[in-house]
C-alpha positions in Angstrom: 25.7 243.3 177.0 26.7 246.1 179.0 26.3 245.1 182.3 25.8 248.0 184.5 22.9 249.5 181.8 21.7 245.8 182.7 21.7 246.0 185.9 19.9 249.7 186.3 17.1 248.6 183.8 16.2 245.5 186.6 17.0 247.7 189.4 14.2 250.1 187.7 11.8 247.0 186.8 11.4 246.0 189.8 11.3 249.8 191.9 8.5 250.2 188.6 6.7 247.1 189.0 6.5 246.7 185.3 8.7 246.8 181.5 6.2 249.4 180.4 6.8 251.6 183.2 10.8 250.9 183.6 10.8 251.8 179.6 9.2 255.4 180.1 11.4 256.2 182.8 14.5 255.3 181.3 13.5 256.7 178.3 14.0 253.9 176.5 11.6 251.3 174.3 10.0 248.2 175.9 12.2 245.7 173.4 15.2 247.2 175.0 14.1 247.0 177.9 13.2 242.9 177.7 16.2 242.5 175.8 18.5 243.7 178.8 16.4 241.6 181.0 17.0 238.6 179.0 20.6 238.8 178.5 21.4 240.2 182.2 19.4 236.4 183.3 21.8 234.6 180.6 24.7 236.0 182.0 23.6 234.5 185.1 22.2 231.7 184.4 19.4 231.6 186.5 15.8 233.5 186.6 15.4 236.8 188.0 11.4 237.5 187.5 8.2 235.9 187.1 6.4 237.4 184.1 2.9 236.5 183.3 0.7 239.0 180.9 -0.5 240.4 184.0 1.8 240.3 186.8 5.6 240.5 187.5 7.4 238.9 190.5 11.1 238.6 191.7 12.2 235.2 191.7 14.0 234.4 194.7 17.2 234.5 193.2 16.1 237.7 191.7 15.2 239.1 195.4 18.7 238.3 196.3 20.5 239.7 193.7 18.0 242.7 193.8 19.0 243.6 197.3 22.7 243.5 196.7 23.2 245.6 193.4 20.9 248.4 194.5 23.7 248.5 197.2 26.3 248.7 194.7 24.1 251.3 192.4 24.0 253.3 194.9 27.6 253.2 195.9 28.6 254.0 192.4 25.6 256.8 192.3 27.3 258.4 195.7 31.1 257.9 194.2 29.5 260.2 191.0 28.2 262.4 192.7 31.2 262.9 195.4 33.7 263.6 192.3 31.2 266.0 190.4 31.4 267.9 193.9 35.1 268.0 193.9 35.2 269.4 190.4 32.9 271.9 190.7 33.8 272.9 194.6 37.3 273.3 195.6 38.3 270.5 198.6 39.7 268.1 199.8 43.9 267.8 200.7 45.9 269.6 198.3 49.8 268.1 198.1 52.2 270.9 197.0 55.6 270.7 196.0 57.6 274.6 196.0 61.2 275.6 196.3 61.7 277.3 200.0 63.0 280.7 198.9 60.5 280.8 196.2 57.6 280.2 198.3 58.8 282.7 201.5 59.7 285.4 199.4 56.5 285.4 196.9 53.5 282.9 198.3 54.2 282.0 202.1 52.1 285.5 202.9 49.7 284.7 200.2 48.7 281.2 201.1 46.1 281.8 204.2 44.2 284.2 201.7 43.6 281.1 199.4 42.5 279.1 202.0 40.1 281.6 203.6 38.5 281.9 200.1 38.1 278.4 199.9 37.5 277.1 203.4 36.8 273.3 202.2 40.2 273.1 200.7 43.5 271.9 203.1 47.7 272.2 201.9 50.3 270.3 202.5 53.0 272.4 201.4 56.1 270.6 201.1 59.1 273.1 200.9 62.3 271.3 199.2 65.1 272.5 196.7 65.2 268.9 195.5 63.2 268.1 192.2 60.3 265.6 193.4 58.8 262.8 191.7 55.7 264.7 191.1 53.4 261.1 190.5 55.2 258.7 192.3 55.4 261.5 195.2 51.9 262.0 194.9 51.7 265.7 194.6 48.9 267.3 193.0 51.5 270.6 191.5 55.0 271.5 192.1 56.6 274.7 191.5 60.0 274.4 189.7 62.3 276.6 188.3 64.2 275.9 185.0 66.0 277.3 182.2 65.3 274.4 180.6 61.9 272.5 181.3 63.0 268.5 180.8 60.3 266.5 178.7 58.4 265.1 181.4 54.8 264.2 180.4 53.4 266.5 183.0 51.3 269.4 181.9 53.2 272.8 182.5 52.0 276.6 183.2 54.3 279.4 183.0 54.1 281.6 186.2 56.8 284.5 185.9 60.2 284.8 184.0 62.9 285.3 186.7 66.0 287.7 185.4 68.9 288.0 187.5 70.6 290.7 188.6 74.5 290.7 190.0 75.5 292.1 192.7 77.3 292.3 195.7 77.4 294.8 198.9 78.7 298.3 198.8 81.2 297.3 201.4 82.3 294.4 199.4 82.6 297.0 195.9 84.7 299.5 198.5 86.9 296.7 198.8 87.3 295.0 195.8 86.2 297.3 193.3 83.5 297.0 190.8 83.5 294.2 187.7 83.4 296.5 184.4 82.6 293.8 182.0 81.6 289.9 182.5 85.6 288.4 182.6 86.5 290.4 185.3 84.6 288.2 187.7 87.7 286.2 187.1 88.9 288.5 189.8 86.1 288.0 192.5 84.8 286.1 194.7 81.0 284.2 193.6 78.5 282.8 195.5 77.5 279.9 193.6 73.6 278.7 194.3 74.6 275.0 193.8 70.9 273.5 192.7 71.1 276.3 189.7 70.9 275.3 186.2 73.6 277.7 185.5 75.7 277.2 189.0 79.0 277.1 187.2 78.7 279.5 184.9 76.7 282.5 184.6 75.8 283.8 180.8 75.8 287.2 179.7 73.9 289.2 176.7 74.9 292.5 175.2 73.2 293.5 171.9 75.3 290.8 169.6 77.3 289.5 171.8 77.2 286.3 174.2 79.9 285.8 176.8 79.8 282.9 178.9 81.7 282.8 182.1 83.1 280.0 184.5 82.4 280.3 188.1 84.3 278.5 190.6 83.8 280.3 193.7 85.2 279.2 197.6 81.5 279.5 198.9 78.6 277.1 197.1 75.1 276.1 198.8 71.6 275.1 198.1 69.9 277.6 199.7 69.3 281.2 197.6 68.9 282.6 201.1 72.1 281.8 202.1 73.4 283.3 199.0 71.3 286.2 200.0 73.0 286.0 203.4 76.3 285.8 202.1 76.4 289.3 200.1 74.9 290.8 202.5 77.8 290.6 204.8 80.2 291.4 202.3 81.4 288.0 201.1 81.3 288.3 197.2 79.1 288.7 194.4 76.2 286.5 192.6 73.8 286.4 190.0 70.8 286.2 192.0 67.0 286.5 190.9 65.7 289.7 191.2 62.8 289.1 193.0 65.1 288.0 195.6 66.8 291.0 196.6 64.8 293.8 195.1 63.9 295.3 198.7 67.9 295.0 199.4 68.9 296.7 196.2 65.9 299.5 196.6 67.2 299.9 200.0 71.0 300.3 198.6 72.3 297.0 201.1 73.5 295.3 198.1 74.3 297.0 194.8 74.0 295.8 190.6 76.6 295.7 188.4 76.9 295.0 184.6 73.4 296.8 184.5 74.4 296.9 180.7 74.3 293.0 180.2 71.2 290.8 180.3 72.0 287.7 182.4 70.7 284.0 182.6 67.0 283.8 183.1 65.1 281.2 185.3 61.3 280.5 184.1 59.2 279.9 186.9 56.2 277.0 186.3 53.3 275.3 188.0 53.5 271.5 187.6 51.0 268.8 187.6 50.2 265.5 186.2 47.6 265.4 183.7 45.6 268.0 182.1 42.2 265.8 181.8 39.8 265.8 184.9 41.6 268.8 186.4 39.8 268.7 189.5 38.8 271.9 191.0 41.3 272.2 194.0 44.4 272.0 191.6 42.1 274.6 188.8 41.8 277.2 191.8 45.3 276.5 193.4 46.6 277.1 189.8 44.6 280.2 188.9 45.8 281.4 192.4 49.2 281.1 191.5 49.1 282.8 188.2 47.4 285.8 189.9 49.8 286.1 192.6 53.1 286.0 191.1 51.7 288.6 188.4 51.7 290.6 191.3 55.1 289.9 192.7 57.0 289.8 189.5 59.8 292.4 189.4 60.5 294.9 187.0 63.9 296.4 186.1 64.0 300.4 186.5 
């Protein structure tokens, strides 16, 4: 027996008044309706209507049980039709997980236009460096860098590749002098971005050739502002996303080098747990994102 077809075929006997009428508007024959009937009373063990050929009553038992399940029906109907809502109508809290630079250099601008187009939906925006437990967090998407994306059973979408660029100040070149191939930042002083995938060691590409260098600078932190920070005032060089300092380097504050070499890339993606049920908050939130750092994304020239 399925019990809740059960229970909606006496719920609709009884608001009916009869099998016959109960079977046309559930579509379905009179046998199947009896036979529900029947089985939902031998599951309880008691009687739930009085049938004669002409008549049908609620036993008192029935009356009882009648009252409380068309509560629970209608609970259930409610529950339905509250989660149909939230996946065809953004709302509700959205819990977001996004590294800080990240977010104020590309979204922090960009998030009050999101929520002005969809006024039922509210963010909690969680800025942190730290890679979060997305589930047992309870965030609905996080933005994470990688070069590397770990197997993680969460459903991923790419938002923008992130090259890098090194660089330093021009007062810091004056002093020090320009690197004119990858070893020679033997010779200077790096900036290390300690949550980096490639912290200790920045890659370089040149047609055929690979060269991978070791970087053990005097200044490492978790912050890609403070990196930012750092070579502005003169301090050293770092291989630094673009799309972090491509107002500095258009405004000549900090200056390339190797321009020649490709260097380590970071792929930006959104997040989130499963890709069944998306509900609409996290569907517009993610469509959001993809628009936005289309826009933002650098290009080299």
């Amino acid at each position: 027996m399925d019990n809740l077809t059960a229970l909606k075929v006496f719920r609709c006997v009884v608001d009916q008044g009869s099998f016959a009428s109960a079977a046309r508007k559930l579509g379905l024959s009179p046998a199947a309706i009896s036979k529900n009937i029947n089985e939902l009373e031998a599951h309880l063990s008691v009687g739930l209507l009085n049938r004669t050929t002409r008549r049908m009553s609620l036993t008192e038992a029935g009356s009882t049980y009648y009252e409380r399940i068309t509560r629970v029906l209608d609970d259930l109907e409610e529950a339905d039709a509250m989660l149909s809502s939230m996946r065809d109508t953004p709302k509700g809290v959205l819990k977001v997980s996004a590294p800080l630079t990240v977010t104020l250099v590309c979204l922090s601008t960009a998030i009050p236009r999101f929520l002005a187009k969809h006024p039922d939906v509210s963010i909690d925006l969680n800025l942190n460096d730290r890679r979060v437990n997305i589930v047992e967090e309870g965030f609905d998407v996080a933005i994470r860098g990688s070069d590397n994306l770990e197997a993680s059973g969460l459903i991923a979408r790419k938002l923008m590749t992130m090259d890098h660029v090194l660089c330093g100040s021009p007062e810091y070149f004056k002093r020090n002098g320009k690197p004119k191939t990858p070893e020679d930042l033997a010779e200077h002083s790096c900036v290390q971005f300690s949550l980096s995938d490639h912290a200790n060691e920045y890659t370089f590409k040149k047609q055929d050739r690979e060269v991978t260098i070791p970087i053990n600078g005097r200044y490492k932190v978790s912050s890609s502002l403070a990196v930012r920070d750092a070579l502005r005032d003169g301090f050293g060089v770092s291989l630094v996303p673009r799309v972090y300092v491509q107002e500095d380097l258009k405004s000549k504050r900090l200056q390339s080098v190797l321009d020649d070499w490709s260097a380590n890339e970071t792929i930006l993606y959104a997040v989130y747990p499963s890709k069944r049920y998306v509900v609409s908050k996290v569907r517009a939130f993610l469509d959001f994102l993809i628009d936005e750092f289309k826009a933002v994304s650098p290009h080299r020239g």
